[in-house]
NUZAMAR-451053 format. One record per residue (C-alpha): residue number from 0; x negated, y, z. Coordinates in Angstrom, 3 decimals, m for minus. Each point is the difference from the previous one (the first is absolute). Example, Ala and Ser with C-alpha at 12.3 -4.5 7.8 and 13.67 -1.06 7.14 Angstrom:
2
(0 (m12.300 m4.500 7.800))
(1 (m1.370 3.440 m0.660))
This chain:
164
(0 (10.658 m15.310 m3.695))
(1 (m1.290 3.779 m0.056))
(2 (3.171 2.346 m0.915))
(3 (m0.282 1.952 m3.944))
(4 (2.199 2.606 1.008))
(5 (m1.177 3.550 0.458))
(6 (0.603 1.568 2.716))
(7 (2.872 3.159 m0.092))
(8 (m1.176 3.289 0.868))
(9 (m0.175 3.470 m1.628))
(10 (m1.110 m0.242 m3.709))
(11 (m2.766 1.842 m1.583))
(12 (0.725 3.209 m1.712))
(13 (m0.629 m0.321 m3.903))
(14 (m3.774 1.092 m0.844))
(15 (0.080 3.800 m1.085))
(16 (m2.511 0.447 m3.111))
(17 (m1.482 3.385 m0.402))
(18 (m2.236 1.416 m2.629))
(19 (m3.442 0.337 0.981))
(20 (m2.434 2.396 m2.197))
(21 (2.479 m0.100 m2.425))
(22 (0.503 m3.751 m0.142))
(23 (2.929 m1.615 1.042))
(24 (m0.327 m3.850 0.874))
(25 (2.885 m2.433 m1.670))
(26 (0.526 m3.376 0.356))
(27 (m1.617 m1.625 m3.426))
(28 (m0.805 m2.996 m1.323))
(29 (m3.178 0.674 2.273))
(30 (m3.175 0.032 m1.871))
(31 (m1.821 m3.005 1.837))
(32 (2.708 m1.945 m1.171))
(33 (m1.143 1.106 m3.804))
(34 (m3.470 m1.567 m0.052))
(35 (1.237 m3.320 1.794))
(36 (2.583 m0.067 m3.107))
(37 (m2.463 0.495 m2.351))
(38 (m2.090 m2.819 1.536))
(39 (3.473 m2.249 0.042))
(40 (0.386 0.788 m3.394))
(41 (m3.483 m0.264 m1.253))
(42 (m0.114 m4.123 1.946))
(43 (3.602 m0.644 m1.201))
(44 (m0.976 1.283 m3.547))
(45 (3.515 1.899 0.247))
(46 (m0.533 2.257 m3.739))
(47 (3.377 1.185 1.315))
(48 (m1.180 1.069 3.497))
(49 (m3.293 1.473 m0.718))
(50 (2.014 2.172 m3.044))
(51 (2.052 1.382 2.199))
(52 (m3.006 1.371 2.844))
(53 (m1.310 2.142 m2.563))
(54 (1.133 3.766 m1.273))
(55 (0.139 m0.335 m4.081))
(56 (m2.360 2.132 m0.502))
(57 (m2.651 m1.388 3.094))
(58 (m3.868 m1.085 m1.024))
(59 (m1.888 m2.787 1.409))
(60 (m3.570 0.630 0.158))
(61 (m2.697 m2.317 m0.106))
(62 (m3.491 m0.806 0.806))
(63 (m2.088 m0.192 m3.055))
(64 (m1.110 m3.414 m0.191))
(65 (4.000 m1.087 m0.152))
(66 (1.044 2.641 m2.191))
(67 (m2.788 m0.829 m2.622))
(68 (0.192 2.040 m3.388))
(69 (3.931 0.628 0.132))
(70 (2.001 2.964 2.225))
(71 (1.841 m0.283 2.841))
(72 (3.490 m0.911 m0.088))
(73 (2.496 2.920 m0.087))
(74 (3.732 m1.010 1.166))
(75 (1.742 m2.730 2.120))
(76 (0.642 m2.513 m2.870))
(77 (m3.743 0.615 m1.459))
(78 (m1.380 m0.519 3.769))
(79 (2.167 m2.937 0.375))
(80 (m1.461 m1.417 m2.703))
(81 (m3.576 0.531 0.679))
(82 (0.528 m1.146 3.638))
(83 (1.056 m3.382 m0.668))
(84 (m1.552 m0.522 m3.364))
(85 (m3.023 m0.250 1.960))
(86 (0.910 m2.081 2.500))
(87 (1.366 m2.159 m2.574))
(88 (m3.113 m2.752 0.182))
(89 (0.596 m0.436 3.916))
(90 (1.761 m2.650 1.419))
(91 (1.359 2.351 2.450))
(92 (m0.835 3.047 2.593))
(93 (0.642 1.249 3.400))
(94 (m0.270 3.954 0.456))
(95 (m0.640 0.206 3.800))
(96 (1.205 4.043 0.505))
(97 (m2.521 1.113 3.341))
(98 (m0.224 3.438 1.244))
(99 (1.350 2.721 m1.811))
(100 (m0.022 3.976 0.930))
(101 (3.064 1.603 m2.045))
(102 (0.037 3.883 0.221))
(103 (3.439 2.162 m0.875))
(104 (m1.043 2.751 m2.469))
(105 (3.341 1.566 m0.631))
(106 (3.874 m0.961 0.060))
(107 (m0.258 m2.234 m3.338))
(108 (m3.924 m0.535 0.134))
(109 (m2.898 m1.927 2.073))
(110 (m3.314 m1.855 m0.067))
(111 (m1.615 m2.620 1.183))
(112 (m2.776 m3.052 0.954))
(113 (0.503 m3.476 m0.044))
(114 (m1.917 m2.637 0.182))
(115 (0.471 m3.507 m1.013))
(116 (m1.584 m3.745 0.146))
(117 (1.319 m1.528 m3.264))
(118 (m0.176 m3.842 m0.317))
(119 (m0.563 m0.860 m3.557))
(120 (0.743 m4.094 m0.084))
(121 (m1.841 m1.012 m3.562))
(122 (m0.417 m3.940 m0.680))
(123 (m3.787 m1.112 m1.001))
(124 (m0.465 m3.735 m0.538))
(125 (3.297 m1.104 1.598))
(126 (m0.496 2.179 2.931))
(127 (1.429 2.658 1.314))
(128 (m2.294 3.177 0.650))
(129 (1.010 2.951 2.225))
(130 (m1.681 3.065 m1.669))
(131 (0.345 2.853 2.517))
(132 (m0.142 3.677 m0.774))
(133 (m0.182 2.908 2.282))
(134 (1.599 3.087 m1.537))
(135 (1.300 3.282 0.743))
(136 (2.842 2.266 m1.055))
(137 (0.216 3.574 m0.491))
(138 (3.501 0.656 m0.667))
(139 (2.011 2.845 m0.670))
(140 (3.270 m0.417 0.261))
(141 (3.568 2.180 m1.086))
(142 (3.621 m0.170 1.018))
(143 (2.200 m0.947 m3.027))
(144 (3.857 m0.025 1.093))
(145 (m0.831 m0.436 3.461))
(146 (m1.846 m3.262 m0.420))
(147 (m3.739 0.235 0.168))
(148 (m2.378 m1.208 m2.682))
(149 (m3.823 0.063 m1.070))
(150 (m0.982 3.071 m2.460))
(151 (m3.580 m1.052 m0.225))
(152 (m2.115 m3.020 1.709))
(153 (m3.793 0.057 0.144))
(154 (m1.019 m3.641 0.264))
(155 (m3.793 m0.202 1.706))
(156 (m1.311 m3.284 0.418))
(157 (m2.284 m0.852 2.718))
(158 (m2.052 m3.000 0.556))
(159 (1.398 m3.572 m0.221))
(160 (m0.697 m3.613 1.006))
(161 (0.637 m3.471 m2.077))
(162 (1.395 m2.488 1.972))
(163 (0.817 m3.772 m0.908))
């Protein structure tokens, strides 16, 4: 049976983190991690979860043929509430994060791309139906008490495919 020890030596000197242009790296709920919680929340249908990614004051924006005649939401609990109200009719989803390109702006401030296969499960005649939507984010995102959290989300959907 292999051994799990490590071997002894010389340990590693703790990583020195210097400011570059101004910026100064720090270890943060990283923001990857933000849009993979939003899609665990979103799936989960945590109110509590999603609430809590968004600044108070954040705006989701939407394409027009899902916003229809009202505004966009303004604010984590009005977001919430949009969000899942209209998933409401689905049976369930799957938000499968892909590639995302995240860009620092500032110490408290950043933007970012990311795109996303989401698996809307709707029931039609006693089956199950696996609507699938391309879309993509434009975020732009702000440091609130060290923990990162969407200001504003762009939602752009692409195309999609039905599938039984």
């Amino acid at each position: 049976m292999p051994s799990t020890s490590r071997p002894s030596g010389p340990s590693l000197p703790p990583a020195r983190v210097t400011a570059c242009n101004g910026i100064v790296p720090t270890p943060v709920f990283r923001l990857d991690d933000l849009t993979t919680e939003y899609a665990r929340a979103v799936d989960r249908r945590d109110r509590d979860a999603l609430v809590a990614l968004f600044a108070p004051d954040a705006r989701l924006i939407r394409p027009a043929a899902l916003r229809g005649d009202g505004p966009d939401p303004v604010g984590a609990q009005q977001i919430t509430d949009t969000i899942l109200g209209s998933l409401a009719h689905l049976v369930s989803t799957r938000h499968d994060v892909g590639q995302q390109r995240i860009e620092q702006d500032g110490p408290e401030t950043a933007t970012g791309e990311t795109w996303c296969a989401a698996h809307h499960f709707y029931e039609r005649r006693g089956t199950v139906h696996d609507d699938c939507v391309h879309i993509r984010y434009a975020d732009r995102y702000i440091r609130i008490d060290g923990r990162w959290v969407f200001a504003e989300r762009h939602l752009d959907i692409g195309g999609g495919a039905a599938r039984a």
